[in-house]
N, C-alpha and C positions, 0 to 999 in steps of 0.2 A: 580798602573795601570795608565799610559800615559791615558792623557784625563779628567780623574776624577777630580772633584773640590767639596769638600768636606767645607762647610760653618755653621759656628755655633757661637752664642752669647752668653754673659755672662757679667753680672755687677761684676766689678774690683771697691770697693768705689763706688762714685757715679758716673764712667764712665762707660760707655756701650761698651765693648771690640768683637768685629765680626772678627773671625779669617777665614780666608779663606787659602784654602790645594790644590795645586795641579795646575792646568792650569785654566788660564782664557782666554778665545780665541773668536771670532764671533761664535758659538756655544753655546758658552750659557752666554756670557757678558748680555743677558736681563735677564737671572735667577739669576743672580749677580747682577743688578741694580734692581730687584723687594725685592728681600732679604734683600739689603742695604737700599731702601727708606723703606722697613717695619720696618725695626728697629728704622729710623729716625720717624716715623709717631708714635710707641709705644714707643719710650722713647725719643724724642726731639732731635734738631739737634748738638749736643754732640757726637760726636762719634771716637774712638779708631779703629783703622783701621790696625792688623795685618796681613803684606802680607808677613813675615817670609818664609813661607810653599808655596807660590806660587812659581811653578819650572819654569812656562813660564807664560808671557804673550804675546798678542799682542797689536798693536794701538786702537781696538776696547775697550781692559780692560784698558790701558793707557787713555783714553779718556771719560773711566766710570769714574775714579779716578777724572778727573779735573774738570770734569762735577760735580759731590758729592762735592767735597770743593769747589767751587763756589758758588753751591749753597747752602750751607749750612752756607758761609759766608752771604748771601743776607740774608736768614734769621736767622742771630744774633749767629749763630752756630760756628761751629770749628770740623775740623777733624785733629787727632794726627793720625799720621800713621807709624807704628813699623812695620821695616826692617834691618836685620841685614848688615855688610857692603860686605856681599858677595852675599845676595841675587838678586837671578836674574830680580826681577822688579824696586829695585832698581837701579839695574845697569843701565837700559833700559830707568828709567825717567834719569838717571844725562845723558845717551846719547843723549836726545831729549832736554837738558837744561829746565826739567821740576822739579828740586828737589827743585828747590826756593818758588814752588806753597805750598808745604808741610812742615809743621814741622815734623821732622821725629828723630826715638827713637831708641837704639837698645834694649827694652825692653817695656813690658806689664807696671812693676811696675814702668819704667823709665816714662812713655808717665801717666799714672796716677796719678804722682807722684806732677804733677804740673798743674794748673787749667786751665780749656780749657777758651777761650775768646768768648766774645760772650754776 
């Protein structure tokens, strides 16, 4: 179903892996940045950031994402963010020359695999 953004955590090892499904858009991009600082606030600013499954986004989810590794770098953090190479948010950060902000995986146990900094 167009619209639907389906969001769920799970520890992968010691990284904390937040998979997010479906659109992310000015509708509910603050129900995505409440979900995403929740998980920063119960498990520390380490986080695994698969957008695989996101089919669309807009500038507003583009602008959650750089906001979250900013700030997560300030405080001593790291976010791995898993995109495959056809995925369409990824497409849409290399359009906006925004993939350099991200280390980016094409897998869960790829982006796990190697220790967040921080």
């Amino acid at each position: 179903m167009a619209g639907v953004l389906e969001m769920t955590q799970r520890r992968h090892g010691t990284h904390l892996v937040v998979r997010l499904h479906g659109e992310i858009d000015f509708d509910n991009v603050a129900q995505v940045a409440a979900f995403l600082r929740a998980a920063v606030t119960a498990y520390g600013p380490r986080l695994v950031v698969d957008v695989t499954g996101v089919a669309f986004t807009d500038t507003t989810g583009l602008g959650l994402l750089v906001r979250l590794v900013a700030e997560l770098y300030d405080e001593g953090g790291d976010l791995a963010l898993v995109a495959s190479a056809g995925c369409p948010a990824l497409r849409k950060l290399g359009r906006m020359n925004l993939t350099d902000l991200f280390r980016v995986f094409d897998s869960v146990p790829a982006a796990a695999s190697l220790p967040l900094t921080g």
